[in-house]
Backbone bond lengths (Angstrom), bond angles and torsions (degrees), N, CA, C in turn:
res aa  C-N    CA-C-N  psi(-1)  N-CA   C-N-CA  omega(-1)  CA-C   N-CA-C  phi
1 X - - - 1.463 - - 1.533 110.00 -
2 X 1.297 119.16 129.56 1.563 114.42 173.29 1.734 107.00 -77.27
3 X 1.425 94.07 165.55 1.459 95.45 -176.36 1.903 98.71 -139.71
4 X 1.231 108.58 153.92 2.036 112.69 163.06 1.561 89.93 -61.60
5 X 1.332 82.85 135.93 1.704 119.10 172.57 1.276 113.49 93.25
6 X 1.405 115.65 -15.64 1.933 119.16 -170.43 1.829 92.34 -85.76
7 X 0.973 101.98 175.04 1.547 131.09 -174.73 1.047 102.68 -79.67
8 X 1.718 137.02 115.34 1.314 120.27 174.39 1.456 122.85 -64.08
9 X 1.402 127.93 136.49 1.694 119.95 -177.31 1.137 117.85 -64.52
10 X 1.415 125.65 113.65 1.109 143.80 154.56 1.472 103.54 -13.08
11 X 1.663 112.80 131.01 1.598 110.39 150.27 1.612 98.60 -154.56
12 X 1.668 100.07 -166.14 1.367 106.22 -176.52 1.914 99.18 -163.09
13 X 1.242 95.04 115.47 1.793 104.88 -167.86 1.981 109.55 -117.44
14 X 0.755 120.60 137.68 1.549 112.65 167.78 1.344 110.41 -67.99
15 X 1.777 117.59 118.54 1.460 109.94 161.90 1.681 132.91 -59.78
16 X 1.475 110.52 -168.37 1.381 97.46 179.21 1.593 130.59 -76.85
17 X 1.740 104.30 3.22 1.796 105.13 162.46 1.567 99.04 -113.83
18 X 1.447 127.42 51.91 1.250 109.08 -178.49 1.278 148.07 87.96
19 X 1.527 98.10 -34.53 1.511 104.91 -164.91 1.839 97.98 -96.60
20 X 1.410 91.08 141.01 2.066 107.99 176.37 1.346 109.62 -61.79
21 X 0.955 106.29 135.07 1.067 137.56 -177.92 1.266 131.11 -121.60
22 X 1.675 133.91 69.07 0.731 130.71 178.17 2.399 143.86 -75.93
23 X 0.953 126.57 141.35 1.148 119.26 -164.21 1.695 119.18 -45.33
24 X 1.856 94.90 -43.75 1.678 86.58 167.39 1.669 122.30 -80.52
25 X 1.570 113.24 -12.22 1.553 97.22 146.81 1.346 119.93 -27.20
26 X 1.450 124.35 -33.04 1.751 96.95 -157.71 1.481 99.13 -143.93
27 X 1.469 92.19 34.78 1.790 103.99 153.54 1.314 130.40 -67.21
28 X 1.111 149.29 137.26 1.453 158.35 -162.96 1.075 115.33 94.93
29 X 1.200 131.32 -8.30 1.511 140.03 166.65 1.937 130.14 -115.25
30 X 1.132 113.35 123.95 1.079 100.54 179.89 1.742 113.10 -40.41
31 X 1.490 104.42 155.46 1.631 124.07 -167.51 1.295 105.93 -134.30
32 X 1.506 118.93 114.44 1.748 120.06 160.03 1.447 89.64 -108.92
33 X 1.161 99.59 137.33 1.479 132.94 -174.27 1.469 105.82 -109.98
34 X 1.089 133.05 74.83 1.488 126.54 -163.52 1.494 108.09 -97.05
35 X 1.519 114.87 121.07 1.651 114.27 -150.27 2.435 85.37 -103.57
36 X 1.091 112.11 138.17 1.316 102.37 169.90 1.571 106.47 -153.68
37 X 1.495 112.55 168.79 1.437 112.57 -174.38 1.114 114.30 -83.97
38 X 1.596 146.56 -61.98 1.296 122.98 -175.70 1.732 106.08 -142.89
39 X 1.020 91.28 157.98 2.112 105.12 162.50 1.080 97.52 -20.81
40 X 1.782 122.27 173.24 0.808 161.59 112.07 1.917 105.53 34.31
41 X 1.922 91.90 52.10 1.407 94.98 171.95 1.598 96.67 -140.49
42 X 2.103 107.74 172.67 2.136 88.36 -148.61 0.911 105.34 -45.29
43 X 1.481 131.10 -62.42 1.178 146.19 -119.48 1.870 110.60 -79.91
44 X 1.453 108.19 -51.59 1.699 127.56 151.23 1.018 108.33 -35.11
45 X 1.938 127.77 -83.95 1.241 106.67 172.08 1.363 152.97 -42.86
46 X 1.448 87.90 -37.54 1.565 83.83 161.62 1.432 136.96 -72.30
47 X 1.466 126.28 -8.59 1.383 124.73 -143.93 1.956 67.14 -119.11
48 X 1.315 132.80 -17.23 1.202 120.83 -145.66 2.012 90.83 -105.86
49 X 1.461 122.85 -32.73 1.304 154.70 162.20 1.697 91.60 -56.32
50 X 1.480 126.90 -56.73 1.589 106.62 -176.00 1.496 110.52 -84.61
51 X 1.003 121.15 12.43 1.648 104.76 176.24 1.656 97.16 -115.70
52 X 1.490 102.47 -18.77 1.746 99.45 -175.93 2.214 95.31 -82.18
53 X 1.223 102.93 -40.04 2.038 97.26 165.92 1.129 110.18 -63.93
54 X 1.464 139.64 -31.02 1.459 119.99 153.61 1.640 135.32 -119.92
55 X 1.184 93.02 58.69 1.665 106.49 160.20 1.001 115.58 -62.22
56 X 1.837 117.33 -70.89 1.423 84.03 175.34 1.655 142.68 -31.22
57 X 1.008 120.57 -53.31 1.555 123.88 -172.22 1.456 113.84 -82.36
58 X 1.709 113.91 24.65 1.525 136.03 163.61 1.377 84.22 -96.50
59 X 1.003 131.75 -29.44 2.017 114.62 -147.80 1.695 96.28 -111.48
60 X 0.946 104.94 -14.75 1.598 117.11 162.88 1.412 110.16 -78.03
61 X 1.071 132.45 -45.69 1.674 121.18 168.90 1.644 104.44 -93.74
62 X 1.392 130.66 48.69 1.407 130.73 157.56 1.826 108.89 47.52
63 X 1.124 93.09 46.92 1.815 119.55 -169.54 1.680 107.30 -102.45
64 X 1.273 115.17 142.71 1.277 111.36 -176.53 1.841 104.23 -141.70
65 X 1.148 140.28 117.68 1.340 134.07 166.34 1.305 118.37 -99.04
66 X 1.788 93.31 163.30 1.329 118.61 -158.51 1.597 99.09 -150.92
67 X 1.265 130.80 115.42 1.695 142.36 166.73 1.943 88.83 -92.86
68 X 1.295 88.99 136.34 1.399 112.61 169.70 1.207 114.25 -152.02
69 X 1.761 114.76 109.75 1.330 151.00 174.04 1.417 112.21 -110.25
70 X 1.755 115.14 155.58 0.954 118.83 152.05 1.477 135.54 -78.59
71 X 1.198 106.73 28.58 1.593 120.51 179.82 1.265 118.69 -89.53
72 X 1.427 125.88 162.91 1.010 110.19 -167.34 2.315 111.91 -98.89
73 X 1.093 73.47 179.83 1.920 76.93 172.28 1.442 126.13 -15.43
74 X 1.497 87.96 -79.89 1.244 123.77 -175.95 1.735 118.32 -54.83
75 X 1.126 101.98 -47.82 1.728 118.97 171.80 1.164 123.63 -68.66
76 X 1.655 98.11 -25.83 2.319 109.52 163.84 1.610 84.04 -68.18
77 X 1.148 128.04 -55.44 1.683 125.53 -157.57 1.380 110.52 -59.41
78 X 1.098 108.77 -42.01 2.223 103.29 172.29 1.374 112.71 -79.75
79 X 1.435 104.26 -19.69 1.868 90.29 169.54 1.441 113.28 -89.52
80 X 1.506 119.06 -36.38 1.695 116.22 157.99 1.615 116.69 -38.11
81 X 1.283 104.57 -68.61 1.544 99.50 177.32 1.711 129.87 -52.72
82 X 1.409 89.88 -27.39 1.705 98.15 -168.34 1.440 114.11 -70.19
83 X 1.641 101.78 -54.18 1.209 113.00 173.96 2.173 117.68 -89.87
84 X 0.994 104.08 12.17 1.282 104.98 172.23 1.685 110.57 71.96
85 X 1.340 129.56 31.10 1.716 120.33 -161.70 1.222 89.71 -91.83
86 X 1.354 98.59 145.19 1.810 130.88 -159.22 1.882 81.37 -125.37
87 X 1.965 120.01 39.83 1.879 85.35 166.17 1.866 76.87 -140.49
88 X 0.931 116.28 -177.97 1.588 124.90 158.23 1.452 122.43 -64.59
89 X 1.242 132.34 154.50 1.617 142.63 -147.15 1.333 97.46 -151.21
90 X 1.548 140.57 106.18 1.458 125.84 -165.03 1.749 87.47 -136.64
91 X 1.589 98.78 140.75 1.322 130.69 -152.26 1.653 94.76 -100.29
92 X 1.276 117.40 110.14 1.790 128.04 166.20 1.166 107.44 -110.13
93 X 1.924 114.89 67.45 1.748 97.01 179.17 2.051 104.85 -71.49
94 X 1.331 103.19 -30.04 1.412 107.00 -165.70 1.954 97.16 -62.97
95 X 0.960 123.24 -18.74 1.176 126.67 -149.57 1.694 147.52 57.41
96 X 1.235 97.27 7.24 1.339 121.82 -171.20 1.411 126.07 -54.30
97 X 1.671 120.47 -40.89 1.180 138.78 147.28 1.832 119.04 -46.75
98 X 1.334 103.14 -40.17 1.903 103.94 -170.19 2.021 89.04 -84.33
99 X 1.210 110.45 -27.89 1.496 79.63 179.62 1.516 110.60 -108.78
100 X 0.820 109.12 11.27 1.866 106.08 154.69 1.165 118.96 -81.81
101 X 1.788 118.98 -29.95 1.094 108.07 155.27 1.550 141.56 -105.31
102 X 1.153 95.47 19.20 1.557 120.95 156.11 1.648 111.91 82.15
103 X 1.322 108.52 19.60 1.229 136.64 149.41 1.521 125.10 -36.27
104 X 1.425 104.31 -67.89 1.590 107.64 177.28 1.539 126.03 -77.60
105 X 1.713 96.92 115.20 1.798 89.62 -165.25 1.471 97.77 -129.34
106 X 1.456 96.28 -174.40 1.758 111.52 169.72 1.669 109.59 -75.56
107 X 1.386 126.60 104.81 1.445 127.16 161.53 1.097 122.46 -71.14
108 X 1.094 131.61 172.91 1.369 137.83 -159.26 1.758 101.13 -152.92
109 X 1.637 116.69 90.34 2.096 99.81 165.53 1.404 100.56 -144.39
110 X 1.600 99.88 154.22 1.557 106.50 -155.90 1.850 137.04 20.65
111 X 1.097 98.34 35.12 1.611 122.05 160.21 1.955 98.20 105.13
112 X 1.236 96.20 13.87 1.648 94.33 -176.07 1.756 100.05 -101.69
113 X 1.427 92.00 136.22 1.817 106.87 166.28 1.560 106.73 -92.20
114 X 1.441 102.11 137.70 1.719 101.54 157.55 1.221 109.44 -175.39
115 X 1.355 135.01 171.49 1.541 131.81 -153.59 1.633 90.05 -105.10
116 X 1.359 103.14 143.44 1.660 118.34 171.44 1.297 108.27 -168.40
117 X 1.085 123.74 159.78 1.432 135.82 157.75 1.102 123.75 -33.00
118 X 1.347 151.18 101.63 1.585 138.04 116.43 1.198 139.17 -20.43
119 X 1.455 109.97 99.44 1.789 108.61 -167.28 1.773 107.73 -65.99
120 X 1.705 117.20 123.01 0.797 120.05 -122.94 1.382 86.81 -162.73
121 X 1.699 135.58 86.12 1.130 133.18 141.94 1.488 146.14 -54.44
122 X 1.254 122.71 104.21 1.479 107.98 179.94 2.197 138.03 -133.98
123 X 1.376 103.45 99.52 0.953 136.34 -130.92 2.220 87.86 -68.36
124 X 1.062 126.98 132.31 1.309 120.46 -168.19 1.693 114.32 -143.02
125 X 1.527 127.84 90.54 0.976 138.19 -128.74 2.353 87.42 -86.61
126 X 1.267 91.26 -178.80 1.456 104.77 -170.47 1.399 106.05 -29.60
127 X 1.114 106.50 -63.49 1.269 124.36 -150.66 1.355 119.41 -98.69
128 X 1.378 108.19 19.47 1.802 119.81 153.51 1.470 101.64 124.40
129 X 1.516 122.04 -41.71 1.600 152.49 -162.16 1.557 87.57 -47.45
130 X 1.605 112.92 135.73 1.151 128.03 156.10 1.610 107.25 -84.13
131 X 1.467 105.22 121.53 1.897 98.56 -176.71 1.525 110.44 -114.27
132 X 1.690 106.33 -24.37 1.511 93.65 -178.85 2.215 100.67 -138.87
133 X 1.276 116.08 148.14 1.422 97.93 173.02 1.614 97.89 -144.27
134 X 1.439 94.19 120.59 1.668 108.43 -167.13 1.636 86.10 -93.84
135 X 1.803 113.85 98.62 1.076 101.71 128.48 1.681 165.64 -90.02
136 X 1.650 126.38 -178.87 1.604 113.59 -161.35 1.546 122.40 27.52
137 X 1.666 106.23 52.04 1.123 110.81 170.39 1.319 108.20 -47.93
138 X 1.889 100.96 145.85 1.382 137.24 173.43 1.358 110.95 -111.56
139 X 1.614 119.22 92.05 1.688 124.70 -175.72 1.167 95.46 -36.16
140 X 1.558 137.36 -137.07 1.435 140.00 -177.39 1.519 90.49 54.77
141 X 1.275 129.09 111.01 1.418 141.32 108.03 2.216 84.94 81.16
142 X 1.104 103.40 30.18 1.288 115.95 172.08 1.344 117.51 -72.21
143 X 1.413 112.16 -43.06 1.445 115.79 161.86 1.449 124.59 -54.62
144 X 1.256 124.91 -40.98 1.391 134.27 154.95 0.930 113.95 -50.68
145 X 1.369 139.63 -30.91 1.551 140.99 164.23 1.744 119.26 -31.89
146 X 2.010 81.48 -58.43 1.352 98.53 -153.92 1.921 105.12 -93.75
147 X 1.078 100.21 0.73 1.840 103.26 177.61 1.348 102.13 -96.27
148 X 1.623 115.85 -32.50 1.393 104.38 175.84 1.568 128.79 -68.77
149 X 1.941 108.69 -30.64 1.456 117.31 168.69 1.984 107.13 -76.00
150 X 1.020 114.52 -10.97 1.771 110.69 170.80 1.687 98.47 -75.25
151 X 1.566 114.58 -65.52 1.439 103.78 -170.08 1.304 126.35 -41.24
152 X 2.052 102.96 -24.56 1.410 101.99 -166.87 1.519 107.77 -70.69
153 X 1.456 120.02 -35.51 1.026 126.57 -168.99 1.888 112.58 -82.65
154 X 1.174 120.37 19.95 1.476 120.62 166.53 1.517 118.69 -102.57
């Protein structure tokens, strides 16, 4: 399980045109790591629609995003295009990334168990440091969540 203050774990995922993408790629800048379950379903879009309406005021606190699903490439690419997102979309079909970061769990809906994602923010300051981890995110004004724990940290 990661914890605030540990080192975020290193990985390296293909974004939504393919190209690797690794974690110290996008060192020197603050990192929300926004962990979610699938494409172009409500709850994703929407939480994926409020961070793409306030990007700008990510790039104002030296902020950089990242959606991480178990979907594949191609399926970040119709929800990039569809909904217009101006951040990166990185592809965990193996799942390897959601359970290092302890993301991938046992769900629980209408009396059925099965493994999925936990929507699962996690905020990772310049210099690698995990500083904030919004878990069982609640869309609603979630983005406001996460600009208010960046400002704190400038």
């Amino acid at each position: 399980m990661i914890k605030e203050g540990n080192i975020a774990p290193a990985f390296t995922l293909s974004d939504q045109n393919g190209k690797k993408v690794s974690l110290a790629d996008l060192r020197g800048k603050n990192i929300v790591l926004y962990f979610y379950p699938k494409d172009d379903t409500s709850g994703c879009t929407k939480e994926a629609c409020q961070f793409r309406d306030a990007f700008p005021k990510f790039k104002g606190v030296n902020a950089v995003i990242a959606g991480i699903s178990p979907d594949s490439t191609e399926s970040h690419k119709k929800f990039e295009l569809k909904y217009n997102l101006p951040f990166t979309l990185l592809s965990d079909e193996k799942k390897s990334v959601l359970e290092k970061y302890g993301v991938w769990k046992e769900k629980s809906m209408y009396g059925r168990k099965y493994m999925g994602v936990e929507r699962t923010t996690v905020i990772i300051d310049k210099n690698g440091k995990i500083r904030n981890i919004f878990n069982k995110v609640k869309v609603p004004d979630h983005d406001k969540q996460v600009l208010q724990s960046l400002k704190e940290l400038e």
